[in-house]
N, C-alpha and C positions, 0 to 999 in steps of 0.2 A: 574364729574357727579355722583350722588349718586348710581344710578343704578351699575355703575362701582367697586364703592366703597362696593355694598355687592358683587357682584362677588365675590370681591378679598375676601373679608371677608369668602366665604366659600372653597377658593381656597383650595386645599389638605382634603376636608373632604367629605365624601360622597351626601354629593349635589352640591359639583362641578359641572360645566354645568346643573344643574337643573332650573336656573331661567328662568323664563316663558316670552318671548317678547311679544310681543300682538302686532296685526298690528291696533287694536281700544281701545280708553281709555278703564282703569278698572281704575278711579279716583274714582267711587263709588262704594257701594256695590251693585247695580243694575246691574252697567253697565261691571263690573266685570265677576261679577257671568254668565251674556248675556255671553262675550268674551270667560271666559271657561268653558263653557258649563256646566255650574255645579248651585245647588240652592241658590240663594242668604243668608243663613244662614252658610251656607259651606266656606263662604267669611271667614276670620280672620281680621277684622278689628282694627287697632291698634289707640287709643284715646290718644291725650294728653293733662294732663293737669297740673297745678301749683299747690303745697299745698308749701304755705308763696312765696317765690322764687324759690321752687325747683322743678325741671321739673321730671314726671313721665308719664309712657305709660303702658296702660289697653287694652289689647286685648284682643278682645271680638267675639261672633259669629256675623255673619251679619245683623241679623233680633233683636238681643236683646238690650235694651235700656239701659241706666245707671240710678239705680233706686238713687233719691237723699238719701234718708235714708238708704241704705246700703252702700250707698258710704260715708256716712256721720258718722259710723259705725265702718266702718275699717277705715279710714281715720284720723276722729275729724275733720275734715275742709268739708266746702260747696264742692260740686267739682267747681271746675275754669277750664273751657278751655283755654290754648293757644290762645290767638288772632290768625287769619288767618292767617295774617302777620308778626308775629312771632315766628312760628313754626320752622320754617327752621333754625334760629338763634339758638333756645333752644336745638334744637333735633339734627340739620345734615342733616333730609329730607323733600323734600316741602308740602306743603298737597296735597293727591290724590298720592302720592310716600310715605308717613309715613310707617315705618315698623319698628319691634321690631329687625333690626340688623344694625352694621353699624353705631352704633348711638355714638353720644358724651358721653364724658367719663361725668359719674355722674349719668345720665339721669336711673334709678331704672323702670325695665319692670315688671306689673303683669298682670298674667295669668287670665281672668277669668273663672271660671265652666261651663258655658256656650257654649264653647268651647269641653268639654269632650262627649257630644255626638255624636262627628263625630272621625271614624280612622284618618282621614284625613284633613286636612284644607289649605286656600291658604291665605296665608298674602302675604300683597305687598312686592317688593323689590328693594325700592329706587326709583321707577319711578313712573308715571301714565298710563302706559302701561306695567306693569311688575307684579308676580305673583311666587309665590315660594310651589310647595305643599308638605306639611310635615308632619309626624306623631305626639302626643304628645308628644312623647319623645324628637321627633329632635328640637321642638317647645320649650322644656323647656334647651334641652343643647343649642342649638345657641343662644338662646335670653337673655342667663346666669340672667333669672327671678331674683326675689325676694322672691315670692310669688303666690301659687292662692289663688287666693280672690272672692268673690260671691258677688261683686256689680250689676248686669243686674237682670232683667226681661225681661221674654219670650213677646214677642207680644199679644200674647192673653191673659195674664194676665190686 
């Protein structure tokens, strides 16, 4: 179970025992944000997607979109999603569990700016009922990044 599999993954580091069970989905960023008690932008939502074959993940805050021209920017390629159906293959975790730890080797995680407004944020942790909260710092050593990058736009824009 993936869930298990970041356990292990933060075994011996100071977030040991930090990952968050939830007795109700946090599969979305809605429904997340509901469960812990916190605002739906505060979520860290982790996106994946394909540029040619090769699998990358963008995490992002919970309310901001992925604007196509910035992503098109730093990229050079259109963004591509993951199909639904094979995320799990690409990455390691299902969707509604996608999280930037724990993941297949290759798979290249970036940060986005969007993100730097909060001390705090909660990215998933392997499951659809699981939640991990972490500083930027912890956020950039666990997810051993690549990159931030400023692909999002805020909602109100």
């Amino acid at each position: 179970m993936a869930i298990e599999k970041v356990k292990d993954y933060f075994k011996g580091t100071e977030l040991e025992g930090k990952v968050i069970e939830l007795a109700e989905s946090s599969a979305t960023v809605e429904l997340a944000a509901h469960a812990l008690h916190t605002e739906p932008d505060r979520i860290a939502k982790t996106l994946s997607y394909l540029i040619d074959e090769t699998p990358i993940l963008v995490v992002a805050s919970g309310m901001s979109r992925v604007d196509n021209k910035k992503y098109k920017a730093q990229f050079a390629k259109k963004a591509k999603m993951i199909p639904f159906e094979e995320v799990e293959g690409y990455i390691g975790h299902a969707p509604g569990g996608v999280c930037p730890f724990a993941i297949k080797e290759g798979v290249k995680v970036y940060l986005d700016e969007s993100l730097k407004k909060y001390d705090t944020v909660f990215p998933a942790a392997g499951s659809s009922n699981s939640a991990i909260e972490m500083t930027m710092e912890q956020l950039e050593k666990f997810t051993g990044y690549t990159a931030w990058v400023d692909v999002c736009k805020e909602p109100e824009e």
